[in-house]
N, C-alpha and C positions, 0 to 999 in steps of 0.2 A: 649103716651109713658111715663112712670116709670122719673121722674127728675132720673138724674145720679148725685150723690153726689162723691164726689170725694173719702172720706175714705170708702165707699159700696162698690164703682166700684173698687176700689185698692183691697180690704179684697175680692171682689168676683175671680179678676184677681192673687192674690196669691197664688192661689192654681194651681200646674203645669199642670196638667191636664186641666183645663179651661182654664188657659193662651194658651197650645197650641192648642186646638180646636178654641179657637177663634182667631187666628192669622190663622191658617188652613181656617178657613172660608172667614177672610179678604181676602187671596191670593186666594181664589177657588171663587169667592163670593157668592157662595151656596151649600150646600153637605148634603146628605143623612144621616142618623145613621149608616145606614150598609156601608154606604162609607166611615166615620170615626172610625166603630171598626175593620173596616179591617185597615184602615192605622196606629189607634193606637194602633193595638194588644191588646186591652181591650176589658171588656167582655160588651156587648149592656147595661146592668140595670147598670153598672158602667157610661159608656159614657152617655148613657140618664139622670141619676141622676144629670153629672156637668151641662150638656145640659140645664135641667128646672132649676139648680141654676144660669144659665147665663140668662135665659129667666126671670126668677122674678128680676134679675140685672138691667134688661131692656137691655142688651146687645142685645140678640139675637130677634130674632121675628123667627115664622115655621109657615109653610104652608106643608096640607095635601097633598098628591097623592094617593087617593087608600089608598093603605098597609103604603106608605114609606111617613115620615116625613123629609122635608127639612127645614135648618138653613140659614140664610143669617144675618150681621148684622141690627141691627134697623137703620131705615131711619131716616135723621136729628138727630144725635147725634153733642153733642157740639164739635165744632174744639179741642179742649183740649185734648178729647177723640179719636181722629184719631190722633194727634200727640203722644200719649201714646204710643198707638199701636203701631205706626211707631218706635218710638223708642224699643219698644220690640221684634218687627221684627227684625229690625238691630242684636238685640243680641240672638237671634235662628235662623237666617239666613243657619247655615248648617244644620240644624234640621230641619227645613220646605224644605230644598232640597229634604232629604232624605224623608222625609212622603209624599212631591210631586210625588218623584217616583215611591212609594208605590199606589199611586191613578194613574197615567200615566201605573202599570203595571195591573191596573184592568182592562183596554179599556174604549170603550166609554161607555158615559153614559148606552144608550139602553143596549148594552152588559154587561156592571156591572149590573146594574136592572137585566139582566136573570142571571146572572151567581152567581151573590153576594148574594144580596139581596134575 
């Protein structure tokens, strides 16, 4: 894993689009592409673009399936870096309600995979 430096990881997380994908990801603790441009209303080469700038951040890690690429955060990130988070949670808390919804009105996984995806 990437060292996470603190003013990277800040300048990669300032940009809002990346912030909420990976706060999305912390609460879901893994999600599709096509599961986050359905809930961000962005278009796929938009969301994928912050996608691999979080992935070179060392933020993210993905794993293949097939067609569909899934996000999860990177394992063993330093305690600093989960307290970040948390506190940026705290301050988009109604904001990840509603993108929650957004993924709750897709169904389940299998059913998103045919339907979405």
């Amino acid at each position: 894993m990437t060292l996470l430096e603190p003013a990277r990881l800040l300048k990669c997380l300032g940009d809002e689009t990346r912030l909420t994908l990976t706060l999305l990801i912390r609460k879901e603790e893994e999600l599709c592409v096509c599961e986050m441009t359905h809930t961000l209303k962005e278009s796929q080469p938009k969301v994928s673009r912050h996608l691999a700038q979080l992935r070179t951040c060392g933020l993210l890690n993905d794993r293949r399936d097939g067609q569909w690429v899934y996000y999860r955060l990177s394992e063993g990130m330093p305690e600093w870096v989960g307290e970040l988070l948390q506190a940026a949670e705290k301050g988009y808390a109604e904001r990840l309600v509603v993108l929650q919804h957004r993924l709750t009105d897709m169904g389940n996984r299998p059913d998103r995979r045919l339907a979405m995806c």
